[in-house]
Kinemage of the C-alpha trace (Angstrom):
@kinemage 1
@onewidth
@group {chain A} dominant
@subgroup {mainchain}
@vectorlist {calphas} color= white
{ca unk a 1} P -141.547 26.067 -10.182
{ca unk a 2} L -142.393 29.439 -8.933
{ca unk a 3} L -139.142 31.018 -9.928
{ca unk a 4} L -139.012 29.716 -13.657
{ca unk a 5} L -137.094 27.091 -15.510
{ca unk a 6} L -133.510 27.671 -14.574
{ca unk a 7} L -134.058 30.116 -11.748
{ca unk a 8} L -135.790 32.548 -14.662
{ca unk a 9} L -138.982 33.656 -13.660
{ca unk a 10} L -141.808 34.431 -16.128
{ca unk a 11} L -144.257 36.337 -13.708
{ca unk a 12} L -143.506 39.369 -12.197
{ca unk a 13} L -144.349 38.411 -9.153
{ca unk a 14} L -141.233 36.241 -8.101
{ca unk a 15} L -137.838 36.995 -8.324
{ca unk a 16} L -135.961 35.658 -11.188
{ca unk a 17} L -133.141 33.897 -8.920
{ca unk a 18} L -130.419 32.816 -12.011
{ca unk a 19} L -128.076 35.717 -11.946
{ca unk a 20} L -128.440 37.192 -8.785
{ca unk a 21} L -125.519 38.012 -6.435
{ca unk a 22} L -124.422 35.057 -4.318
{ca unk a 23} L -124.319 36.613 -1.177
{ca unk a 24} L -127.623 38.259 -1.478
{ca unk a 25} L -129.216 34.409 -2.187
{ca unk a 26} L -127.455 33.175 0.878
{ca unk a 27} L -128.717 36.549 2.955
{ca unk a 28} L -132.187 36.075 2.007
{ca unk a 29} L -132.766 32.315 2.430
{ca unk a 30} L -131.234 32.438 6.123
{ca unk a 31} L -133.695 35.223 6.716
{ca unk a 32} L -136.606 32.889 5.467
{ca unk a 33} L -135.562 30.379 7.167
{ca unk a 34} L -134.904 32.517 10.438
{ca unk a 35} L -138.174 34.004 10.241
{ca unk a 36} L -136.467 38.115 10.540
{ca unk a 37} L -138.255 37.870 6.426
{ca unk a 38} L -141.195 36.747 6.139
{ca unk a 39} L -143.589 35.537 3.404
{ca unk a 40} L -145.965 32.222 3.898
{ca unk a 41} L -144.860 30.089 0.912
{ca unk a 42} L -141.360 31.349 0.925
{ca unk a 43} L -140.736 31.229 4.849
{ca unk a 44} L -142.639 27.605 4.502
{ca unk a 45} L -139.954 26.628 1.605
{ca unk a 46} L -137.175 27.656 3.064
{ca unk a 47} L -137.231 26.195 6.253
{ca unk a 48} L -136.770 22.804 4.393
{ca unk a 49} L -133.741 23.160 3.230
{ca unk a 50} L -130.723 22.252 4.930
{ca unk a 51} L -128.165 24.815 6.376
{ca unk a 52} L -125.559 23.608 4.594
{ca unk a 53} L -127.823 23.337 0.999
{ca unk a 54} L -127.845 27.137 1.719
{ca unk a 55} L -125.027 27.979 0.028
{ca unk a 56} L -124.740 25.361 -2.450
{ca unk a 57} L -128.243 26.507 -3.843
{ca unk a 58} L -127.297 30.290 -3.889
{ca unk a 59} L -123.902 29.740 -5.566
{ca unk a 60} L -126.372 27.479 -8.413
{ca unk a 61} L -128.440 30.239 -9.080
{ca unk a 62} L -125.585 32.686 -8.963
{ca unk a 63} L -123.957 30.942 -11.853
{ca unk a 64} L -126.861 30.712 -13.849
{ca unk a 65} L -127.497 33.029 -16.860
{ca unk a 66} L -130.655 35.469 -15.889
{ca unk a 67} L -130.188 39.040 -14.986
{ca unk a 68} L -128.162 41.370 -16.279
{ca unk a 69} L -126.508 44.096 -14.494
{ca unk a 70} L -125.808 47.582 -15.893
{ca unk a 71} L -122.565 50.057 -14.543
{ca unk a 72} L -122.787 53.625 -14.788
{ca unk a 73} L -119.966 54.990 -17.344
């Protein structure tokens, strides 16, 4: 799992995905899939899944405990 257990990534080199905002999941796995992003393993990934897993996947990781956001006081 290249992404960690629970969408928590232990290398530094993938995203952790648990956390992140909803709407940037969706964003980024329609540009996989649409080729306008483009990496090999993720473009190959994420033409697999299904349109409409889209953005049942991205509201999983969304409500998943991961990063943590900061607001400027």
């Amino acid at each position: 799992v290249c992404h960690g257990q629970n969408g928590v990534s232990v290398n530094p080199l993938w995203p952790t995905l648990a956390g992140q905002h909803e709407d940037y999941l969706v964003e980024v796995l329609r540009s996989y899939r649409d080729g306008s992003r483009n990496d090999p393993l993720m473009s190959a990934q994420a033409v697999l899944i299904a349109e409409e897993d889209v953005a049942l996947l991205a509201k999983y990781f969304a409500g998943l405990e991961g990063l943590e956001t900061t607001t400027l006081k």
